[in-house]
C-alpha positions in Angstrom: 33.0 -81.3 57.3 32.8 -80.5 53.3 32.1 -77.4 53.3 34.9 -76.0 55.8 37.4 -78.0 53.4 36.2 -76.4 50.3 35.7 -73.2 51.8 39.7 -73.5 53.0 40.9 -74.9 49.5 39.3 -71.8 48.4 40.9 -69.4 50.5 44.0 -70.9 49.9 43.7 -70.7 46.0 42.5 -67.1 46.1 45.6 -65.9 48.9 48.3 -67.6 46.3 46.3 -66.2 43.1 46.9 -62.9 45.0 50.4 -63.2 46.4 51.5 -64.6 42.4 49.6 -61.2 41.0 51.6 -58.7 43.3 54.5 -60.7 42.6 53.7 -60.1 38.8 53.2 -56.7 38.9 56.5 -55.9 41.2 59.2 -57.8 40.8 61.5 -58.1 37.8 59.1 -55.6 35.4 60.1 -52.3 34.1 57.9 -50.0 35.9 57.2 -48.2 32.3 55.3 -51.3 32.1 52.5 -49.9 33.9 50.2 -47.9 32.0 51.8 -45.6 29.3 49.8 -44.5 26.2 50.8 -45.8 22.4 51.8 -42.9 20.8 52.9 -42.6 17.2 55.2 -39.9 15.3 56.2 -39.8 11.6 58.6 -37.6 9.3 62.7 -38.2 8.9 63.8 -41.1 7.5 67.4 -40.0 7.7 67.2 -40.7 11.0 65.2 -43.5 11.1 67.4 -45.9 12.1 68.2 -44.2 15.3 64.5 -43.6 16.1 63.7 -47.5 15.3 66.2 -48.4 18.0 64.8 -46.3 20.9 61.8 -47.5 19.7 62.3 -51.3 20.0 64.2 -50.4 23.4 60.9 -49.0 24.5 58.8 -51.8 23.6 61.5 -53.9 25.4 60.1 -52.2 28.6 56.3 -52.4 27.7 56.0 -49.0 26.1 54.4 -48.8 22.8 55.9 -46.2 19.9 54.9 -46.2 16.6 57.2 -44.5 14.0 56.4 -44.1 10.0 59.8 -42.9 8.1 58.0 -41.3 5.8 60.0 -38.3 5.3 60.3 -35.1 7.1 58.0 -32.9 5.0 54.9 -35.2 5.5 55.5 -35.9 9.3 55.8 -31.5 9.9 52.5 -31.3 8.2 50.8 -34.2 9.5 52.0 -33.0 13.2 50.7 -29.6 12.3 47.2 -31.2 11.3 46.7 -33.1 14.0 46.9 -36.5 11.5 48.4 -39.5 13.7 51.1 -37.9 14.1 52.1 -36.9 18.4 55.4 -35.9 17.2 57.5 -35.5 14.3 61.6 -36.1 13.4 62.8 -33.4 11.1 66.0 -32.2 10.3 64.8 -28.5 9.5 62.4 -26.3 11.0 58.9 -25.2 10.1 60.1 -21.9 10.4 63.2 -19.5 9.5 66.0 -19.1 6.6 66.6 -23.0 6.9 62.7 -23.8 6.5 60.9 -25.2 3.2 59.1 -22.3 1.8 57.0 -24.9 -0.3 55.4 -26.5 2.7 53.6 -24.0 4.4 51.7 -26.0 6.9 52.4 -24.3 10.6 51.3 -26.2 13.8 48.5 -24.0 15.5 49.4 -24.8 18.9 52.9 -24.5 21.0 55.2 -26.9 20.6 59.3 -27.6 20.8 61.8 -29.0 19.2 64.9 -30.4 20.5 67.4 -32.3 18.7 67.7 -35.8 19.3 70.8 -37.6 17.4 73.7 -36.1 14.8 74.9 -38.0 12.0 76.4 -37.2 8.7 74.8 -37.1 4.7 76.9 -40.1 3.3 77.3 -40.5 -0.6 76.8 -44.5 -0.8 78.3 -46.0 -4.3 78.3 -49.4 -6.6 81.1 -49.7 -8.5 82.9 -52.3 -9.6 86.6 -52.7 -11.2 88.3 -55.6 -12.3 85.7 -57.6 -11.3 85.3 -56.6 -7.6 83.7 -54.1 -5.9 85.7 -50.8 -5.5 85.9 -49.6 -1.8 88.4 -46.7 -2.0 86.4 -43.8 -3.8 87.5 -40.1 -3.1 85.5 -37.1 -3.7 86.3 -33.4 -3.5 83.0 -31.6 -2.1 83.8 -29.8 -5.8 83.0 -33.3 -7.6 79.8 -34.1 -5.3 78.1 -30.9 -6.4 78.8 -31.5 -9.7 77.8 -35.0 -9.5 74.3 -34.0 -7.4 73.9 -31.1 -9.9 74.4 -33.2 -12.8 77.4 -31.0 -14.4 79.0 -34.2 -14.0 78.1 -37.4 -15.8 81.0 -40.1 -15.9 82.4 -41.8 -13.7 86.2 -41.6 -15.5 85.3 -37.5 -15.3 88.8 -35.2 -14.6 87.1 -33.7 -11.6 86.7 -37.5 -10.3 89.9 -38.9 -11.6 91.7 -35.9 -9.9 91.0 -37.4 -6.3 91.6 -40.6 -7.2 95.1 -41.3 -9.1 96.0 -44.3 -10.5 92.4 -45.6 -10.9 91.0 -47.4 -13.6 87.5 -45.1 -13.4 85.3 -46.5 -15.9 83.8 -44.7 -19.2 79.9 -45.1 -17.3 77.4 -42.4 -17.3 76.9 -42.1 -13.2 73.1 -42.8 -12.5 72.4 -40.1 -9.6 69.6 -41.3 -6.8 67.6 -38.7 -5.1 65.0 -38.5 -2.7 61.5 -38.5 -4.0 59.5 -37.3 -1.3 59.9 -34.0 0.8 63.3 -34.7 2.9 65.0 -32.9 5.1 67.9 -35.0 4.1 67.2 -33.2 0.5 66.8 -29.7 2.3 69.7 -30.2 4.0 71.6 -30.8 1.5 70.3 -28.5 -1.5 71.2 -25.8 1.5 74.8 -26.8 1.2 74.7 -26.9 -2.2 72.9 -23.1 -2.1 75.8 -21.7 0.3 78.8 -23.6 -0.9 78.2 -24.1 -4.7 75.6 -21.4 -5.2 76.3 -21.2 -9.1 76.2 -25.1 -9.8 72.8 -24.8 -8.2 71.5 -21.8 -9.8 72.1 -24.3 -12.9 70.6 -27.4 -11.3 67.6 -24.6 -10.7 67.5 -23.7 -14.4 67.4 -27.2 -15.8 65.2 -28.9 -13.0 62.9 -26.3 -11.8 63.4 -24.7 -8.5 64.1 -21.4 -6.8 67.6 -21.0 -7.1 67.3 -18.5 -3.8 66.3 -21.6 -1.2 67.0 -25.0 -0.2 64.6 -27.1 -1.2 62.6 -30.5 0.5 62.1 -32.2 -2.9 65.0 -32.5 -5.2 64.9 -31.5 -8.6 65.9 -34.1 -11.2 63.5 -32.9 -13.7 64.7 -33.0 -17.2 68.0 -35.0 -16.0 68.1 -37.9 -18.0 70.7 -39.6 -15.7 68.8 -39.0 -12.4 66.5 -41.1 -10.2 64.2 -40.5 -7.7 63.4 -43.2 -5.0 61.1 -43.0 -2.1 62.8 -43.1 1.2 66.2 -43.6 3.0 65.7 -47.4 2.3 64.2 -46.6 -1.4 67.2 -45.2 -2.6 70.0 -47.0 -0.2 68.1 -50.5 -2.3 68.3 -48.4 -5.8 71.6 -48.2 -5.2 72.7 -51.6 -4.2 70.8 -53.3 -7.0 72.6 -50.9 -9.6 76.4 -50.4 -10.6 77.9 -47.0 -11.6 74.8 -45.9 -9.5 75.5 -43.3 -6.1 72.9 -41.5 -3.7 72.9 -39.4 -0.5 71.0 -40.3 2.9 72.3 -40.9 6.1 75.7 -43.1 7.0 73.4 -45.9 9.3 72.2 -47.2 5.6 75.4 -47.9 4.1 76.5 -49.6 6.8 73.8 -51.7 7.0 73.4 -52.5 3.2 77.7 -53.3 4.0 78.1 -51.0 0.9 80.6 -48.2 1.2 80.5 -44.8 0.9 82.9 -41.9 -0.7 85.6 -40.5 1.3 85.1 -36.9 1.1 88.0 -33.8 1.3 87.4 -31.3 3.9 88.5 -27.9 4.1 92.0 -29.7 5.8 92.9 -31.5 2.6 91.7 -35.1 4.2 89.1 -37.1 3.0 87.2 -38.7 5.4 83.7 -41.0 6.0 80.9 -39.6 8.9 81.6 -41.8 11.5 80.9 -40.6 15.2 83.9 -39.1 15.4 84.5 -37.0 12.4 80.8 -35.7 12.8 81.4 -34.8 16.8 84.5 -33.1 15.5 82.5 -31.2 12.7 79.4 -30.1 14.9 82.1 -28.5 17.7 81.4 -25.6 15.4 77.8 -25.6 14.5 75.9 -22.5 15.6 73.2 -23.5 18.4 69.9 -20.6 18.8 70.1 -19.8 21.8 66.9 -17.6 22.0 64.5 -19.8 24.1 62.8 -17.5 23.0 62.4 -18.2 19.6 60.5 -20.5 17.7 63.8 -22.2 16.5 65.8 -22.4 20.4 68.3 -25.0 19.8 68.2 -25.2 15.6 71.4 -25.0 14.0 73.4 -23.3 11.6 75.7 -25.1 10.1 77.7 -22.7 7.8 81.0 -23.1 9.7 80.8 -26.6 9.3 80.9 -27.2 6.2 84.8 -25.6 5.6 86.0 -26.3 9.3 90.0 -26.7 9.1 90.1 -29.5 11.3 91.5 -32.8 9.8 89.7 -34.9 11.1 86.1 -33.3 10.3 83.2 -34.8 7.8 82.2 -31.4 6.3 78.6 -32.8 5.9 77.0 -33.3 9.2 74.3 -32.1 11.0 71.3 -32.3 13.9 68.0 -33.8 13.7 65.3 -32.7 16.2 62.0 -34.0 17.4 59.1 -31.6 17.6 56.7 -31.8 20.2 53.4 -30.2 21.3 53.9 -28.2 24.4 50.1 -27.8 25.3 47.3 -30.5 25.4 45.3 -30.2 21.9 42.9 -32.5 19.6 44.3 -36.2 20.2 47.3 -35.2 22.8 46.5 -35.4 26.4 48.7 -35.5 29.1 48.7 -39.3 29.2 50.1 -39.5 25.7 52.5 -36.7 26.9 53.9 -39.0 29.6 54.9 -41.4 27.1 56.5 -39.4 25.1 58.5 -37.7 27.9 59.8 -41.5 29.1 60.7 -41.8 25.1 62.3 -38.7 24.9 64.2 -38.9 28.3 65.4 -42.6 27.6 66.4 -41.8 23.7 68.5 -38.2 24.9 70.2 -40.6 27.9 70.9 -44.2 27.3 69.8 -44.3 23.8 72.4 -42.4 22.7 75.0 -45.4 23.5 74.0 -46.9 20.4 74.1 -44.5 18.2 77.7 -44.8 17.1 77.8 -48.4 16.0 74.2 -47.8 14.1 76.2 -45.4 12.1 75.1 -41.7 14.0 76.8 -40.0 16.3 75.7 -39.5 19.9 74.5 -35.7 21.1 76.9 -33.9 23.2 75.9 -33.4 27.0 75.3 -30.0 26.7 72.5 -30.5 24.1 71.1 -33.3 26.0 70.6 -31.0 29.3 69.0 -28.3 26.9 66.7 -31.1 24.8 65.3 -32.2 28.6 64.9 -29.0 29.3 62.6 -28.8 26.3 61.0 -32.2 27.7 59.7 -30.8 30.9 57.5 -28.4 28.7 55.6 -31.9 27.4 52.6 -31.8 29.3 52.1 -34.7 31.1 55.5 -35.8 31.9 55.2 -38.1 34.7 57.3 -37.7 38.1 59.2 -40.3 37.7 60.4 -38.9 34.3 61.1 -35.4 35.5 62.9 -37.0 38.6 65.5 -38.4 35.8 65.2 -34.9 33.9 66.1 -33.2 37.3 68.4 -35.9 38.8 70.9 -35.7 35.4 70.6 -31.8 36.3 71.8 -31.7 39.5 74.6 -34.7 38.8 76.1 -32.8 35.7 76.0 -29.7 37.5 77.5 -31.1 40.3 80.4 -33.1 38.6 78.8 -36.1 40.8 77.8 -38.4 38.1 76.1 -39.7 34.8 73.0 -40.9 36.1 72.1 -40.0 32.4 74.6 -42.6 31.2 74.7 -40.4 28.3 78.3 -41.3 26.6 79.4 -37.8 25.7 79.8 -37.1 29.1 82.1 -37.4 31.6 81.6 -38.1 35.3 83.2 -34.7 36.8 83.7 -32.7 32.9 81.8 -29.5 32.0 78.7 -30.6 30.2 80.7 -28.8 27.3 83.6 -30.7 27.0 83.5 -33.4 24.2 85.1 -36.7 24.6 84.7 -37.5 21.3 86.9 -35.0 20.5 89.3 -36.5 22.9 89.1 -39.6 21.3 88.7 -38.8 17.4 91.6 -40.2 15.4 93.5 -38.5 13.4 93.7 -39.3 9.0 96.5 -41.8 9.0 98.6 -39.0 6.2 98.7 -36.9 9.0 102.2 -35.2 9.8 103.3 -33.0 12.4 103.6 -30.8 9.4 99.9 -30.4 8.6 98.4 -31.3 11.6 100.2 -29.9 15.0 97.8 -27.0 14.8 95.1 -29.4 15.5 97.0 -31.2 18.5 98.2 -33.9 16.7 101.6 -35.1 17.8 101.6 -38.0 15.8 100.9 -41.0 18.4 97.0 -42.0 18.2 93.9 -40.2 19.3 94.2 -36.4 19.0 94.6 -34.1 22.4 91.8 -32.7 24.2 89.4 -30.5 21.4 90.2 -26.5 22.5 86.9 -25.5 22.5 83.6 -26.7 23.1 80.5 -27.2 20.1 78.5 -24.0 19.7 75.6 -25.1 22.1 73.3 -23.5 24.6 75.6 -23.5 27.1 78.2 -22.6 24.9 79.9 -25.9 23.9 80.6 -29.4 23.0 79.5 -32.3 20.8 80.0 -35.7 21.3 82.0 -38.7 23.7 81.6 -42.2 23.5 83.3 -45.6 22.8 86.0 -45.4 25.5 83.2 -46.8 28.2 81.7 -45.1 31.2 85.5 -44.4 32.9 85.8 -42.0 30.1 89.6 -43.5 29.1 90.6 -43.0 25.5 90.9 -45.9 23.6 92.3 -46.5 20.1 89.4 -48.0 18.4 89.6 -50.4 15.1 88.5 -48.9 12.0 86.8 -50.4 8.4 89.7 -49.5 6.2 86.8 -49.5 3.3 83.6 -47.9 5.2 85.6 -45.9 7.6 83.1 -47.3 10.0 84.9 -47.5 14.0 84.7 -49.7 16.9 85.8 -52.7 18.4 84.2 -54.9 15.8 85.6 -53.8 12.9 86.9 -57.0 11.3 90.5 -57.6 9.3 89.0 -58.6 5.6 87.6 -55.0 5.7 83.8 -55.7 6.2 81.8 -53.8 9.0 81.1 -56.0 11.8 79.3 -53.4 13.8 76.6 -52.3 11.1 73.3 -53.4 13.2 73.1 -51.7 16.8 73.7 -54.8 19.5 70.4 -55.4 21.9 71.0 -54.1 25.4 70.1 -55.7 28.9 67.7 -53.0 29.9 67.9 -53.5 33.4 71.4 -53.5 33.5 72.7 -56.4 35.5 73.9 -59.6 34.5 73.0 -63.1 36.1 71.1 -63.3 38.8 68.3 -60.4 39.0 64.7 -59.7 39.3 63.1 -61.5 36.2 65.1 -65.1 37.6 63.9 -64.5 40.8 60.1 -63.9 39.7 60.6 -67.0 37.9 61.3 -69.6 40.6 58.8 -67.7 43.0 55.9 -68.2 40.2 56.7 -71.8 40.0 56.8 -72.5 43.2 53.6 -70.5 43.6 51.9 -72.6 40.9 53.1 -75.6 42.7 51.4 -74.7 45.6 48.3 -74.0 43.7 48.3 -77.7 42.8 49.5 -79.2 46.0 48.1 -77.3 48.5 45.0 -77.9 48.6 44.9 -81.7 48.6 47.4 -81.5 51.3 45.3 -79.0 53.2 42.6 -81.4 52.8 44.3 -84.5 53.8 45.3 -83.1 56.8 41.8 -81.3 57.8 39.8 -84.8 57.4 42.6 -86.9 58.9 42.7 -84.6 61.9 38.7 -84.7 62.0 38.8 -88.5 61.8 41.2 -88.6 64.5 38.7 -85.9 66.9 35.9 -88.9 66.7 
């Protein structure tokens, strides 16, 4: 009689072993869960914020990125070499007009690039009058190239005291912090500097050491006894906090999150304005998009119509960053690395983009996003269930039948081109009719629908978000001192929105999955403990009763 009832206790042990496993494995987990690669990618820094919150929303649903910040020039060559590096974040190419002549590493294998989040260079400051910090600065793009080229040195300079009247500016030499590794935040900005100020850098050239004919990765502060050079976005956003009169460059998503503010600067309208989502959606309507897919630099931008767009409400110093990806299987990339990074990519181009406005970026118009997937399905490797996404946002876009993207530039029924954002960007409060009508501004909240779309691929749009996913405009609160927007701007003036808020992944609230797997499993456990003295009671009480 023993050995039936042990051989029944074991059955029944291994059957709710079993049942509990499938259970594990299928209900309540994201499916990325099973199986997907680590992969790791290095380079921008300027956007390293963004690219830290897709990747802790991937390891929320068991997928494994690694990310180093460690500046754009060292993750292109890295990439290029094969060195730890799957893919790379860079704000210019390897390639082209726009490209570092000084880094001259060039992957030898296929790849893409497709941009992945826009934001704006912000000029974050520490200045302090009367004893409190001073929130209000205004700069002329005049005054930031002569700050940056160190023509100008105090902070109570004409240039300086021009934009802001009726300031006490103090009698301080300005200490200037600059990038001290290759940065594409640094080559982005030395090209604006090359294009709109080309004789203040030709001097910057002459005193630092550089080639006054192209942008430049590594910023010259040579022989600039008022300069200093800091390693990384964080590097110089902490140099900066920890020193008064001090004021750097790097993108908005560190100010806000050090809660220090950053210089309003004039555009070509006369306004002066931070980069928030808005005023960077507004200034990309008019970047130029390469449309060559041919070309080694499809989708890289040109941004010289940016930076003197007559809109009021643009932030003159915006711009793309891309991701750049190998488009073949080669030294340490197979095509199971490749399906990680095509549920990375598809998941930051889609949903991560919701984010990206309260982190301090600004998300990437629909248009762009179809064109970056596009890019995507050349990752070899990507899984079906990925390109089934890829293909699915396709067909809904196209179709005017959805966002299954849940992209929020886009909305449900638009043209992929059309730029909520746009809709929704407010206008500078000293708007008048006067100045602004030609704009669309009638003088009662959010502007009227943009006119045109951004320069993209498909020959449009840049950015919508914030008003939710029925697409309705919505006045939004706004940091009267970091010009930061959204619903969580608070009254004394501080930004209450400076860290992205962690999202349900699975989307529903309550009752779901995960609380369902939970009860089952303990009931399951229970019956792991109970059944099989039960079972056992019953087997030799019926035997004693068959004598």
């Amino acid at each position: 009689m023993n050995r039936p009832h042990r051989t029944l206790r074991r059955l029944l042990r291994a059957s709710t072993l079993a049942v509990a496993t499938l259970l594990l494995a299928g209900i309540g987990l994201p499916a990325s869960a099973a199986g997907y690669l680590r992969i790791s990618g290095e380079g921008s820094s300027w956007a390293g914020n963004a690219v830290a919150q897709w990747v802790s929303d991937a390891g929320a649903q068991g997928v494994t990125v690694d990310y180093a910040p460690n500046g754009s020039s060292t993750g292109r060559t890295d990439f290029a070499k094969e060195i730890n590096a799957d893919f790379a974040v860079t704000e210019i190419p390897f390639t082209g007009d726009t490209a570092d002549p000084q880094d001259t590493t060039v992957p030898q294998f296929p790849y893409v690039m497709l941009p992945i989040v826009a934001g704006g260079t912000s000029f974050m400051y520490n200045l302090n009058l009367g004893g409190k910090r001073f929130t209000d600065l205004k700069l002329s793009q005049a005054a930031i190239a002569g700050i940056f080229t160190g023509e100008i040195t105090q902070w109570d300079d004409k240039a300086i005291a021009a934009d802001n009247p009726g300031v006490a500016l103090p009698s301080q030499r300005i200490t200037v912090v600059v990038r001290s590794e290759g940065s594409g935040a640094t080559a982005q900005f030395t090209l604006w500097l090359l294009r709109q100020y080309p004789d203040l850098y030709r001097k910057l050239c002459a005193k630092a050491g550089c080639d006054p004919a192209h942008a430049t990765s590594y910023y010259p502060h040579q022989n600039l006894p008022n300069f200093v050079a800091q390693n990384g976005s964080n590097g110089v956003t902490a140099y900066t906090a920890a020193n008064q009169f001090a004021i750097n460059y790097d993108e908005y998503s560190y100010a806000l999150g050090a809660d220090f503010p950053v210089a309003k600067v004039k555009n070509a309208a006369g306004f002066y304005t931070v980069p928030d989502q808005y005023a960077v959606a507004v200034a990309l309507h008019v970047a130029k998009i390469n449309t060559d897919k041919g070309n080694p630099n499809y989708l890289s931008q040109d941004l010289s119509d940016v930076y003197q767009y007559g809109d009021p409400r643009t932030y003159p110093l915006s711009m793309y960053t891309y991701q750049v990806a190998p488009s073949v299987v080669h030294g340490g990339f197979n095509t199971q690395k490749g399906a990680t990074l095509g549920f990375f990519d598809q998941y930051s181009l889609c949903e991560g983009q919701r984010k990206m406005g309260n982190l301090g970026y600004s998300p990437l118009p629909m248009n762009l996003v179809l064109a970056a997937l596009d890019q995507v399905k050349q990752i070899p490797g990507v899984d079906a269930a990925t390109m089934a996404k890829i293909n699915a946002t396709g067909q809904a876009v196209g179709s005017g039948s959805g966002n299954p993207c849940n992209n929020p530039t886009f909305k449900p029924g638009d043209s992929p081109d059309k730029n909520q954002l746009l809709i929704e960007a407010p206008f500078p409060t000293d708007c008048t009719p006067e100045r602004c009508a030609t704009w669309g501004f009638t003088g009662a909240g959010p502007a009227a629908q943009a006119k045109t779309g951004a320069k993209g691929p498909t020959g449009a749009s840049a950015a919508n978000t914030a008003a939710g996913a029925n697409g309705s405009a919505q006045q939004q609160a706004c940091d009267p001192d970091t010009g930061g927007c959204g619903d969580g701007a608070t009254a004394s003036g501080t930004s209450a929105n400076v860290k992205a808020v962690p999202m349900t992944l699975t989307g529903n609230d309550g009752w779901a999955g995960p609380q369902t797997l939970m009860v089952v499993v303990i009931l399951l456990v229970l019956l792991l403990l109970i059944g099989p003295p039960v079972v056992s009671h019953v087997v030799s009480r019926s035997g004693r009763d068959g004598r």
